[in-house]
C-alpha positions in Angstrom: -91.7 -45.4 -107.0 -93.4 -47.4 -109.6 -91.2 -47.5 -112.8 -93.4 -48.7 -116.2 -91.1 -50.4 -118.1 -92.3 -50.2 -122.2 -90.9 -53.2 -123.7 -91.3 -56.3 -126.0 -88.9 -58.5 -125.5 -86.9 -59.0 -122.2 -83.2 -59.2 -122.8 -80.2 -58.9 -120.2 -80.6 -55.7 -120.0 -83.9 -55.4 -119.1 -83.3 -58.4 -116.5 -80.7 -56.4 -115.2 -82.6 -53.0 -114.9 -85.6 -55.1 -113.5 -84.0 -56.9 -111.1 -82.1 -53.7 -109.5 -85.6 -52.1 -109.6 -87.2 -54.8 -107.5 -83.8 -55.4 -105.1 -84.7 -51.5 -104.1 -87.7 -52.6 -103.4 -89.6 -50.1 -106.5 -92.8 -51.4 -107.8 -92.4 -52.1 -111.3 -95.3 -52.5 -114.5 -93.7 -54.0 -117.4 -95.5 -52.9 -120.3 -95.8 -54.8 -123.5 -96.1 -52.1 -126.2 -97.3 -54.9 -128.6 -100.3 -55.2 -126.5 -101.5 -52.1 -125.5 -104.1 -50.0 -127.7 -102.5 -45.7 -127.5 -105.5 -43.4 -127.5 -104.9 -39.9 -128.6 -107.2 -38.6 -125.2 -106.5 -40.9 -122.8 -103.4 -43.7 -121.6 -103.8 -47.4 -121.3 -104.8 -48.4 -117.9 -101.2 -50.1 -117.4 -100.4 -46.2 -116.9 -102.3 -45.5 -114.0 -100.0 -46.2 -111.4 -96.8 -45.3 -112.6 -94.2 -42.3 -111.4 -91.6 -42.5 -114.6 -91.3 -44.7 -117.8 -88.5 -46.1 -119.4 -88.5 -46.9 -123.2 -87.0 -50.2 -123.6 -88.6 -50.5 -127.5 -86.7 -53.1 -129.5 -87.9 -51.9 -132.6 -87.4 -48.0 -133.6 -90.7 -47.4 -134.9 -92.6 -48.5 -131.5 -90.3 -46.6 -129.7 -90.6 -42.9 -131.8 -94.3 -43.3 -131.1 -94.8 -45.0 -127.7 -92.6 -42.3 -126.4 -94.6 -39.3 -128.0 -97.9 -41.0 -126.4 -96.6 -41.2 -123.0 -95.1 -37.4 -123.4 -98.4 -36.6 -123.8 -100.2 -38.4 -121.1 -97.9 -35.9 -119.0 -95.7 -39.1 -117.7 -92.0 -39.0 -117.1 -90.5 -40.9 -119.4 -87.0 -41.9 -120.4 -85.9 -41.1 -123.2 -87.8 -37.7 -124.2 -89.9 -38.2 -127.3 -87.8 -35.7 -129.0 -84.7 -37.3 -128.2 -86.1 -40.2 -129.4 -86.4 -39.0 -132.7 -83.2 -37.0 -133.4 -81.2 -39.9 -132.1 -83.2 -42.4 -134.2 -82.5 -41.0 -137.3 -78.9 -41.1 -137.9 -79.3 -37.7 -140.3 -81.1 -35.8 -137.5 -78.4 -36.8 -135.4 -75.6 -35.5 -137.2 -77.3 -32.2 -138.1 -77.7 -32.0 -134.0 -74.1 -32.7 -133.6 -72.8 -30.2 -135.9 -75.2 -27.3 -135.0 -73.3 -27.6 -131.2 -70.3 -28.2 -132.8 -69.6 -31.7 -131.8 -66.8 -33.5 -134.1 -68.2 -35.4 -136.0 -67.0 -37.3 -139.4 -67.8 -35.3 -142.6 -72.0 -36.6 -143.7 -73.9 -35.9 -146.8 -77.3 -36.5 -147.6 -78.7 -36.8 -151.0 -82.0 -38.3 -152.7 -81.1 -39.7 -156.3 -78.6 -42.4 -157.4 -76.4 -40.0 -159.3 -76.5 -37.3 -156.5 -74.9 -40.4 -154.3 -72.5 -40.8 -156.6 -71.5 -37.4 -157.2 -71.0 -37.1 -153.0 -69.3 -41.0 -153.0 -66.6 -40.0 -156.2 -65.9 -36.5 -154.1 -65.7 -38.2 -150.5 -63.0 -40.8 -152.5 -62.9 -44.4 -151.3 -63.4 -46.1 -149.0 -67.0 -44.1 -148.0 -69.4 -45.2 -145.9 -73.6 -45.9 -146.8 -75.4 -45.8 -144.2 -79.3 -46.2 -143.7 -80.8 -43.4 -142.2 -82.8 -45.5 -139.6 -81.3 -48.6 -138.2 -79.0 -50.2 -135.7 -76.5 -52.9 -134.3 -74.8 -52.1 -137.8 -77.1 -53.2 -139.9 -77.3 -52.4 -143.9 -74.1 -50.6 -143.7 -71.9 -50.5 -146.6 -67.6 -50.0 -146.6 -68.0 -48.9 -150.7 -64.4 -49.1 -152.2 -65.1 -49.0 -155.7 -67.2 -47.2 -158.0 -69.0 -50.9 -159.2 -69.7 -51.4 -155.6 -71.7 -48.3 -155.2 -73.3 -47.9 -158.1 -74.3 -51.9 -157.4 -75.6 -50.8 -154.0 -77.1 -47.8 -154.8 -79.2 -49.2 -157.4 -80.4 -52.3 -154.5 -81.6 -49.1 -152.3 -83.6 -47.2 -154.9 -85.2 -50.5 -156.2 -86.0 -53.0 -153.5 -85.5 -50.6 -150.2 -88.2 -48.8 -148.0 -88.6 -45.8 -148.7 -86.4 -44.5 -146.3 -83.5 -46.5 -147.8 -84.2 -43.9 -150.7 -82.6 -41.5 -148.3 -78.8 -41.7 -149.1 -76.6 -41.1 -146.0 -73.1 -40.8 -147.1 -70.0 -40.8 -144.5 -66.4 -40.1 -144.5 -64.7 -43.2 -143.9 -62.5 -42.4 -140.6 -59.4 -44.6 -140.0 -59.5 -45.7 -136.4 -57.4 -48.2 -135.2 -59.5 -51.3 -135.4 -61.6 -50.3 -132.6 -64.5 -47.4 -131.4 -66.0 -46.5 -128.1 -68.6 -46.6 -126.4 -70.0 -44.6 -123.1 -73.0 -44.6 -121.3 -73.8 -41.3 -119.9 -77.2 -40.0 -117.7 -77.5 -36.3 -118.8 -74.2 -36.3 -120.5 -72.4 -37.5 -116.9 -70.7 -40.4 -117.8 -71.2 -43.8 -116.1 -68.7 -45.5 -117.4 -66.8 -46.6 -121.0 -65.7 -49.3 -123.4 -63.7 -50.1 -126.8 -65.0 -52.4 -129.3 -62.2 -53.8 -131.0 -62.2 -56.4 -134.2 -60.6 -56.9 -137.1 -63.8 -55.2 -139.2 -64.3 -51.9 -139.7 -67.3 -52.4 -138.0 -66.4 -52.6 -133.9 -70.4 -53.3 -132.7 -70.0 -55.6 -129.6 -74.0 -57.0 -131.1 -71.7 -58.2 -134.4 -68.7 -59.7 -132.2 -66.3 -56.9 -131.4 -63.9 -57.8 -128.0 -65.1 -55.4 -125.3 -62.7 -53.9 -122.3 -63.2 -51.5 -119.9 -61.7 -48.0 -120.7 -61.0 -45.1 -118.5 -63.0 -42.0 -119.4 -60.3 -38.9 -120.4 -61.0 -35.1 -119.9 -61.9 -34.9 -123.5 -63.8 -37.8 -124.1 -65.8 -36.7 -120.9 -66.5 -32.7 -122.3 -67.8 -34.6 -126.1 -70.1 -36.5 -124.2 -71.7 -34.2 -122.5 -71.6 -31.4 -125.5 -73.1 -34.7 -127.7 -75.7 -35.8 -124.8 -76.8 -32.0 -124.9 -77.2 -31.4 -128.0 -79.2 -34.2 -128.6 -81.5 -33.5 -125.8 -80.1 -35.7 -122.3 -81.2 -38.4 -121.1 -80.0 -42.5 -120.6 -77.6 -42.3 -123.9 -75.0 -44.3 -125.1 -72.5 -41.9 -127.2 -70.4 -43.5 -129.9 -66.6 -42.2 -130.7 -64.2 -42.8 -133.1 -60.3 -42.4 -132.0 -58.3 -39.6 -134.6 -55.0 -39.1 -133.6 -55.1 -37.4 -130.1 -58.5 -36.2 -130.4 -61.8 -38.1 -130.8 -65.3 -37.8 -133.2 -68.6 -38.3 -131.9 -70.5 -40.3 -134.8 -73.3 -41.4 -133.3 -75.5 -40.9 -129.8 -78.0 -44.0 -129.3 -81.3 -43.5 -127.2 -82.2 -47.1 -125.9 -78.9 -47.9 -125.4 -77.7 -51.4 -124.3 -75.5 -52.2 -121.4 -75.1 -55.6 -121.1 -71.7 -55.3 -122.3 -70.6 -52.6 -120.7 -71.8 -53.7 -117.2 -69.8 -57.0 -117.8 -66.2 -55.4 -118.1 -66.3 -52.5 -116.2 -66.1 -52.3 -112.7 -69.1 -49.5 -112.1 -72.6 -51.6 -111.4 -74.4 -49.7 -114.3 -78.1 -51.0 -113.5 -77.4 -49.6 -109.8 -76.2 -46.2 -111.7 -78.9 -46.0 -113.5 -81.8 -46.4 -111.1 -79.9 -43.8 -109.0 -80.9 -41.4 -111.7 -84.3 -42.9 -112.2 -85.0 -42.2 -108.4 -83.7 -38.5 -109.1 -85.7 -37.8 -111.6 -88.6 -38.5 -109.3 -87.5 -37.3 -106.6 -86.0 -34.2 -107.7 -82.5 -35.2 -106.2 -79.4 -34.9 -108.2 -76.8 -37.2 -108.3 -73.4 -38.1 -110.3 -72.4 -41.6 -111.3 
């Protein structure tokens, strides 16, 4: 098969996903989306040949619209467009959570400085301030003190995009000092790992010590209930530990592995281009 690869920048993961690719022998056309011109009637000639894509989009934006522009040159591609878009807006997501009754921590949303406060004082401290688009734990705020958030919010109403004007307000859940995170292929999970640190926030892109983790009965069912109700595909699903049970706070569309595929023992790129080939082919397979 010929797999187009959208990118634009080549990381580890993208050497790891390419070089699988290529050991299988499968023709592959990187794509650089920086490059390319999208025309409403008809694709870029770097299409032409290609069975499936896979969105490898650093940047958010380029992947919300490459996606919808290859969706609608009838290509494959990976993630869905639609997908894309509910995972990339951390609101979206949590609405998609809670409509399939996924646990997930306890989110408001609100528009004006003093709604945020009202929501912060109620939630208590410490809260959480998230922006609604955005990754690798970036622009995330621990508030513990009324000072603190009205200091913040007033940064994000005066200096942010305008999407920063969007106030994304979370419980603050006690885990113990670390999250995880599994990488699933249409909610079947591939394999797992804790991010541990001593800061609240456990993002193995800001330092957190990774380890392989085996995958329980229950963390197993949220995935796939999370994976679904965002729409399937390549996902990485993000859960918090709370007591015996867990909380699905976020499920991330181009999903990094490079971690991952370093402490555990499953060869994720070889996974992973298992259930390329099956989505070409039409065969189904479990990791």
């Amino acid at each position: 098969m010929n797999v187009g690869v959208l990118y634009s920048r080549i990381r580890r993961d993208e050497k790891l996903l390419l070089s699988e690719l290529r050991d299988r022998g499968h023709e592959v056309t990187k794509i650089d989306v920086r490059k390319e011109r999208f025309g409403i009637h008809e694709a870029p000639a770097a299409f032409d040949a290609v069975d499936i894509v896979v969105d490898r989009c650093l940047a958010t934006s380029r992947s919300r619209y490459v996606t919808r522009f290859v969706d609608a040159y009838d290509i494959p591609v990976v993630n869905d467009p639609e997908t894309a878009a509910i995972c990339a807006d951390k609101a979206r997501n949590s609405l998609a959570l809670a409509e399939a009754d996924v646990p997930t921590p306890r989110t408001e949303v609100t528009f004006t400085k003093e709604s945020a406060i009202e929501s912060i004082e109620e939630f208590g401290y410490p809260c959480v301030l998230k922006p609604v688009i955005g990754s690798w734990g970036r622009l995330m705020a621990k508030i513990d003190s009324r000072d603190a958030a009205e200091a913040i919010l007033e940064h994000k109403e005066t200096l942010g995009h305008y999407e920063h004007k969007v106030f994304y307000i979370q419980e603050f859940v006690e885990k113990p000092e670390r999250d995880i995170r599994v990488l699933a292929t249409d909610g079947e999970p591939i394999a797992a790992m804790a991010r541990s640190s001593d800061h609240w926030l456990t993002n193995a892109a800001r330092g957190a010590q990774t380890e392989s983790i085996e995958i329980t009965d229950g963390m197993a069912d949220l995935v796939e209930r999370a994976s679904e109700a965002v729409g399937g595909g390549l996902l990485g699903i993000d859960l918090m530990e709370t007591g015996d049970s867990y909380t699905v706070h976020e499920v991330n569309h181009t999903v990094e592995f490079k971690a991952l595929n370093e402490v555990s023992e499953v060869d994720v790129p070889a996974v992973v281009v298992d259930w390329l080939e099956s989505r070409v082919h039409g065969v189904e397979v479990t990791a």
